[in-house]
N, C-alpha and C positions, 0 to 999 in steps of 0.2 A: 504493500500500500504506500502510496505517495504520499511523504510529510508534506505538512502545510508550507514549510521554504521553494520546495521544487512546484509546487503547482503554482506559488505566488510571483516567485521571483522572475517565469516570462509575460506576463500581465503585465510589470512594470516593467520590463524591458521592451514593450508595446507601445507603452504610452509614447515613450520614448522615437521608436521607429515611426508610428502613427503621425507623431510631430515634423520628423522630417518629410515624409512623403505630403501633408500635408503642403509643405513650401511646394512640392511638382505638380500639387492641383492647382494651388495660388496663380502659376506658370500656367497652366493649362487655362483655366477663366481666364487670366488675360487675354491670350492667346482667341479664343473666342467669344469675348466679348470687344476686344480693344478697335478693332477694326469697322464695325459692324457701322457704327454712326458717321463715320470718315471717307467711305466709298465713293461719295462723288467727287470729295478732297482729293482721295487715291486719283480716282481717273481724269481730272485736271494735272496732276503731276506730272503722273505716264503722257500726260496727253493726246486721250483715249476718248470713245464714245461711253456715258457711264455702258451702255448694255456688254460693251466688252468685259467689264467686271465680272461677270457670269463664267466665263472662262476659270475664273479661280476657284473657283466654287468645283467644277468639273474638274480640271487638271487633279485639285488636293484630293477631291472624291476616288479618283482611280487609283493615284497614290497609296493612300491611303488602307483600301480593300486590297490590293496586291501587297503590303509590304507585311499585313498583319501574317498570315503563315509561315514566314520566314523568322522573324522577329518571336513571335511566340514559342515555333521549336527551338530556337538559339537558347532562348528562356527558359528554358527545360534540360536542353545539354551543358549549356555552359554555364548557367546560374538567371536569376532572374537579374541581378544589381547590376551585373556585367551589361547586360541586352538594353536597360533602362537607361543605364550610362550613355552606349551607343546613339540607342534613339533618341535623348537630349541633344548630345552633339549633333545628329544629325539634322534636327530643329532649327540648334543656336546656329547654324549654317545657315539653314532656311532662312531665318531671322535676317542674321545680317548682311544677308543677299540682298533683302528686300530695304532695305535700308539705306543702299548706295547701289542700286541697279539704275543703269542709264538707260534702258528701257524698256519696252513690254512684255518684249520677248523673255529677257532676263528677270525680269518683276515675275511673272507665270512661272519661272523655275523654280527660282526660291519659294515662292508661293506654293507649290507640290512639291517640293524637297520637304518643308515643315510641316507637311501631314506626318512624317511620322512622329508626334506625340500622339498618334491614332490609340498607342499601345503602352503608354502612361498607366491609364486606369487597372485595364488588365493587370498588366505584372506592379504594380502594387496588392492589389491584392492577393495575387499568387505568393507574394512575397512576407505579407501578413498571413495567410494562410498557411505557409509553413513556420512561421516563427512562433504561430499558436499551438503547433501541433500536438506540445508536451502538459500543454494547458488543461487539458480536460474539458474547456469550451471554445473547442476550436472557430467550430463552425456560427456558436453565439458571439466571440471577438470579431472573427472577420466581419460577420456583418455589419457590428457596429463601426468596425475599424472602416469599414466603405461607409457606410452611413456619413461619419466625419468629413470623409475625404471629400465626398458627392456634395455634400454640402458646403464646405469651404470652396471646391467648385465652380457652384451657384454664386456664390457671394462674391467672388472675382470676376466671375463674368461682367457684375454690376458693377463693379470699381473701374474694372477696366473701362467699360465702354465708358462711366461717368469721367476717364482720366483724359479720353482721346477729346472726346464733347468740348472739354473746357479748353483744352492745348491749341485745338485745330487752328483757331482762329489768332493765335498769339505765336506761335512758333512755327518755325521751319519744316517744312515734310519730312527733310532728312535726319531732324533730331527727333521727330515726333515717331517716326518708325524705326528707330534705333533704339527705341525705350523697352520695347518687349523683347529684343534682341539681348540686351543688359540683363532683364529678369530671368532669363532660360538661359543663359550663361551662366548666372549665378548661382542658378538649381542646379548645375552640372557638381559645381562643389558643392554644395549641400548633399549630394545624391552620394559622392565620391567621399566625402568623408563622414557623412553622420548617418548613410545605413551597411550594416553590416555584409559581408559578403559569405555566398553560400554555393557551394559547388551545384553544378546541376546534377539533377536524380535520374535523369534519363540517359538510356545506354544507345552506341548506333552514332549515325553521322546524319550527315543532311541526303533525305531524298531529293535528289539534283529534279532526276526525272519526273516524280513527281510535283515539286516544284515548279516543272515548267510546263507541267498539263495542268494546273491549277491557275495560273498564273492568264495562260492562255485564255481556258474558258471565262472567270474571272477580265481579265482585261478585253477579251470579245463583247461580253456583257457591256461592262463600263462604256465602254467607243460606242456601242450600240445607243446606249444611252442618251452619251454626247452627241451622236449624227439626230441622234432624236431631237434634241433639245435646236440646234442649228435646221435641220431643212425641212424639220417639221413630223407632225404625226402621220400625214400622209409617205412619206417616205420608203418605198419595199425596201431597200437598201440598208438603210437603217433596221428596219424589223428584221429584215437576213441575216445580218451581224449579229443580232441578237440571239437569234434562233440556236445560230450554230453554236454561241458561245456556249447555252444553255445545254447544249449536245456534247458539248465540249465536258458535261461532267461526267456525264457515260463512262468514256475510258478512265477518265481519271479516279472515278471509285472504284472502278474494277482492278485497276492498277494497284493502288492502296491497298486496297484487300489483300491483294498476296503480297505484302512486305510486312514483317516485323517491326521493323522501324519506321513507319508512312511520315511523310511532313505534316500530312492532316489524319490523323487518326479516325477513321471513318465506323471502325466497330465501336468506338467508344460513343462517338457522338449519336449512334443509332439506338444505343441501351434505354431502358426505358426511364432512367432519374436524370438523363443528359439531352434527350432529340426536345422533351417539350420546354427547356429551358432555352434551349436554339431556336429553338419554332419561335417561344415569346418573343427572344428577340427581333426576328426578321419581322415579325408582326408590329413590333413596336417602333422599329425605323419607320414603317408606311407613317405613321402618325406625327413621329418627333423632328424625322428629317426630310422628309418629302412635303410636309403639311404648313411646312414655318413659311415659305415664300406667299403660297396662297394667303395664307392667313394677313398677310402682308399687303400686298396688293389689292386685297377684297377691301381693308380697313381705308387705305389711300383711295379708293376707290369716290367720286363725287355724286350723292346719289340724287341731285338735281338735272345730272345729265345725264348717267346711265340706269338711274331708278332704283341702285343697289348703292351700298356700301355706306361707310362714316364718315366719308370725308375729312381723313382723318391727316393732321400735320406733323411732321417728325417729330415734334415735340411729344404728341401724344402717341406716337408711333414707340417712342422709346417709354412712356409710362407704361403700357401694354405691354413691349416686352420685358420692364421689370416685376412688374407684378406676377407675370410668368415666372421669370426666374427665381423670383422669390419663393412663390410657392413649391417651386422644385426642390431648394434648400428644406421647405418646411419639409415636405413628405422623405425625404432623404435623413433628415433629424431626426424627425420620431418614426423611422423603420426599425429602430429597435424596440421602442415601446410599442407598435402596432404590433410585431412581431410576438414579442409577448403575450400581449391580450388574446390576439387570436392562432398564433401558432402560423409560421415561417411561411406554408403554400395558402393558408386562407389571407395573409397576408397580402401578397401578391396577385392572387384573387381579388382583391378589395382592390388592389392597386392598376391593374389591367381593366379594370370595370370603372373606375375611376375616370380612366382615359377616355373610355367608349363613352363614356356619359358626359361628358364634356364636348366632345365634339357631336355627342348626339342632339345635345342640345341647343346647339348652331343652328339647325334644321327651321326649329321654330324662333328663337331667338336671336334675330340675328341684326336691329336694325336700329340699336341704341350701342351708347359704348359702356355704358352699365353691362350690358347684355354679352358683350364682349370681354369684358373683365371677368366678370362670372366665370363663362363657359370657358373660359382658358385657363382661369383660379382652381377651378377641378379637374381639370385634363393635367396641369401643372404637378398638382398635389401626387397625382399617382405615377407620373413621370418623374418623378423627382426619385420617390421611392424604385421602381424597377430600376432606372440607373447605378442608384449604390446596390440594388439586390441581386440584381441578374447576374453579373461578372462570379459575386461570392455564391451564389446558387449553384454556378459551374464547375466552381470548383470545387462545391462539399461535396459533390456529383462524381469527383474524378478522382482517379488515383496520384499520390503523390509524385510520379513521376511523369503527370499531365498536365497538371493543373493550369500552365501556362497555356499550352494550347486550346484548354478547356475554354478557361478566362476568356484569351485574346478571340478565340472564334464568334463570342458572346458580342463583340463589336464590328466582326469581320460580317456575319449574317445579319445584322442590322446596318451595317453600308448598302448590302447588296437591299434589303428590303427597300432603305429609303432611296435608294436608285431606278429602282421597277418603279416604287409609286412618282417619283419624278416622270416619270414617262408616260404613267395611264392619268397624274393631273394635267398633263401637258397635252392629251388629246380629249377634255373633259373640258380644260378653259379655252379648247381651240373657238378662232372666233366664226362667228355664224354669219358674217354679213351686215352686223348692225354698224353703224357708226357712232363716233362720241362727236363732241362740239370739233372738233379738230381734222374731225371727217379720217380717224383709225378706227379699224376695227375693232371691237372690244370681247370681252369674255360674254358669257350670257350667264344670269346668274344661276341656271340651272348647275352650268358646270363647278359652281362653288358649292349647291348641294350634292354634287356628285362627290366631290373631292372630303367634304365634312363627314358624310355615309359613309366612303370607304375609310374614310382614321376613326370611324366609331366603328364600323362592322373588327377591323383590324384588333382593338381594345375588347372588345368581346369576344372574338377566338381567340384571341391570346389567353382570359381569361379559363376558358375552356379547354386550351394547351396544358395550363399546366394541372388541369383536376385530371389529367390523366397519368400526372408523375405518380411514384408509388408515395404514399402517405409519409411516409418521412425519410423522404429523400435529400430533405433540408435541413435535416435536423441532425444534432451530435451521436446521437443513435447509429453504431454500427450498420454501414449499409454496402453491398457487395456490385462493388464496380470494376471487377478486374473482368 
């Protein structure tokens, strides 16, 4: 039996780790918050059309889904710290690419070079996940330890974007985009001296070849995507790319299958305490990453001339999305005390159902900005939660010599999810022929119900994904995933 010193003394070795990965979220809200109010600042710099800004959004998107599989097996073989380190540097690059790039071309690189903090999230918790292991409440730390992180997160998001807001108009471009550049350099040391290093637990090298049939299919997708978003939803060309890439996973699970070693573990993720924690997630990109432009555009929308929307001004464009993010922090905070109450999958149940109902209720509600604060204050709340829950769900799910690729896949299938629904809201706002005052065509608002149905239908099967995990498959409760 374990004395009270060994079960106590990595709890507070916790706190401790928990603090410094803390500073890589701090880094990461920046990071996606800082830019967001600046964008038309950015494309007067570049001196750009703003719609060419969409490009980055796509470039980091492919990035981003491609580098997670590599990145997370690394994180398993070589240690998670080592792999975390990397992908910081190869941010703080990104970063200060973007900072002294002379033009758009080179601005687009850096701009997808720094997607990889895609895999930030993941291997911290993979990383907390093992430093719990000796605890006796592994699987109850981790999640709180994400709960923390997800919500420091949230709260950078709002700093950031509040730091760039105030700068934009008093300072230089070149020192205003070198400031997050500073902050993710600086996390490098932090990362590099105040968390511990840990060999990796997995055995085997890198699946080259599978690698580059993932990668393929994966990057077919993606360009599919982007042709989508560029020449439109009418497009066969575009829908081809797609097709194939989608075909492209065929060989690549079947490959997988007969290695011992796979880059993506495919019998794992198909077990039954791991596909519905995967499924949530791809279900949950429809909503959180595919759904934030619309949502966007519907609010700026003037509804004296198109008959929709709030006519809404960036001033209030950014109260909206703070309240959003705020509420994200909230549900991320108290998933440990939700957790408690109701127990880890009713949890996330509540959480997934939260989503659906928020954007369900867009449907009806949709023509005040009360009514918009609302319905995103509870789609918010249970996104906030799945964020810190899902990564550590996959990993209570895996074995200790997965966990990374467990984790990191949990953001890899939710790129791809919020990439598909980029493509089916893209042929949902296509425009119908109407005109605004300016004689452009516009969206019809049918297709903003379209687009709100499918992020509520998405949040209610996800809800329904995971009642089919086995009942405590998220809990400290010995559970058989080899």
């Amino acid at each position: 039996m374990s004395t009270p010193t060994t079960q106590v003394r990595p709890v507070h070795g916790l706190v401790a780790v928990v603090g410094f990965l803390v500073m890589v979220e701090v880094a990461s809200g920046v990071l996606q918050g800082y830019y967001t109010p600046i964008y038309p600042q950015i494309a007067d710099h570049l001196s750009i059309p703003e719609g060419d800004v969409n490009w980055f959004e796509a470039a980091q998107l492919i990035v981003s889904a491609l580098c997670i599989p590599i990145l997370a097996r690394l994180g398993d073989l070589i240690g998670h710290k080592k792999v975390l380190l990397l992908s910081t540097a190869v941010t703080a690059l990104g970063s200060w690419i973007l900072a002294f790039a002379p033009s758009f071309t080179t601005f687009l690189i850096g701009w997808a070079v720094q997607g990889a903090y895609v895999v930030w999230l993941p291997l911290e918790i993979a990383i907390i996940h093992r430093r719990t292991r000796d605890s006796g409440r592994q699987e109850l730390l981790t999640r709180r330890g994400a709960a923390v992180l997800v919500g420091a997160l949230e709260l950078a998001v709002i700093i950031g974007a509040l730091t760039s807001g105030l700068l934009v108009d008093t300072t230089g471009m070149n020192v205003i985009l070198a400031l997050p550049a500073i902050v993710v350099t600086a996390v490098f040391f932090v990362v590099l001296f105040g968390i511990e290093d840990a060999r990796g637990e997995s055995t085997g090298g890198i699946d080259w070849a599978g690698l580059g049939l993932v990668t393929l299919a994966i990057g077919l997708v993606m360009a599919g995507m982007v042709l989508i978003r560029v020449d439109g939803p009418d497009s066969l060309v575009a829908w081809l790319v797609v097709l194939v890439g989608l075909a492209a996973f065929v060989p690549f699970v079947r490959y997988e299958l007969g290695l011992a070693e796979p880059i993506v573990d495919v019998r794992l993720l198909a077990k039954p305490a791991q596909w519905p924690v995967q499924l949530t997630a791809f279900l949950f990109g429809i909503p959180v990453l595919g759904g934030q432009i619309p949502l966007s555009t519907y609010a700026q929308a003037d509804p004296d001339v198109r008959g929709y929307g709030l006519g809404a001004d960036s001033a209030f464009i950014s109260t909206l999305i703070g309240v959003y993010v705020i509420t994200l922090a909230i549900g991320a905070f108290t998933l440990p005390l939700t957790s408690r109450w109701l127990g880890v999958r009713r949890a996330l149940v509540v959480a997934c159902a939260l989503v659906g109902l928020g954007y369900l209720l867009w449907l009806p509600f949709h023509d005040t900005t009360l009514q918009a604060l609302l319905n995103m204050g509870i789609a918010g709340l249970g996104s906030g939660a799945l964020v810190a829950a899902l990564p550590a769900a996959a990993a209570a799910a895996a074995p200790p010599d997965r966990t990374g690729i467990a984790t990191g896949m949990t953001n890899g299938t939710k790129t791809l999810g919020g990439a598909i629904a980029s493509a089916i809201f893209a042929i949902a706002l296509a425009a119908t022929g109407s005109l605004d005052a300016a004689g452009e065509q516009v969206a019809p608002l049918s297709g903003y119900l379209t687009v709100w149905a499918v992020c509520s239908g998405a949040g209610f099967l996800a809800a329904l994904a995971l009642l089919a995990a086995p009942k405590h498959a998220f809990s400290d409760r010995p559970l058989e995933v080899g």
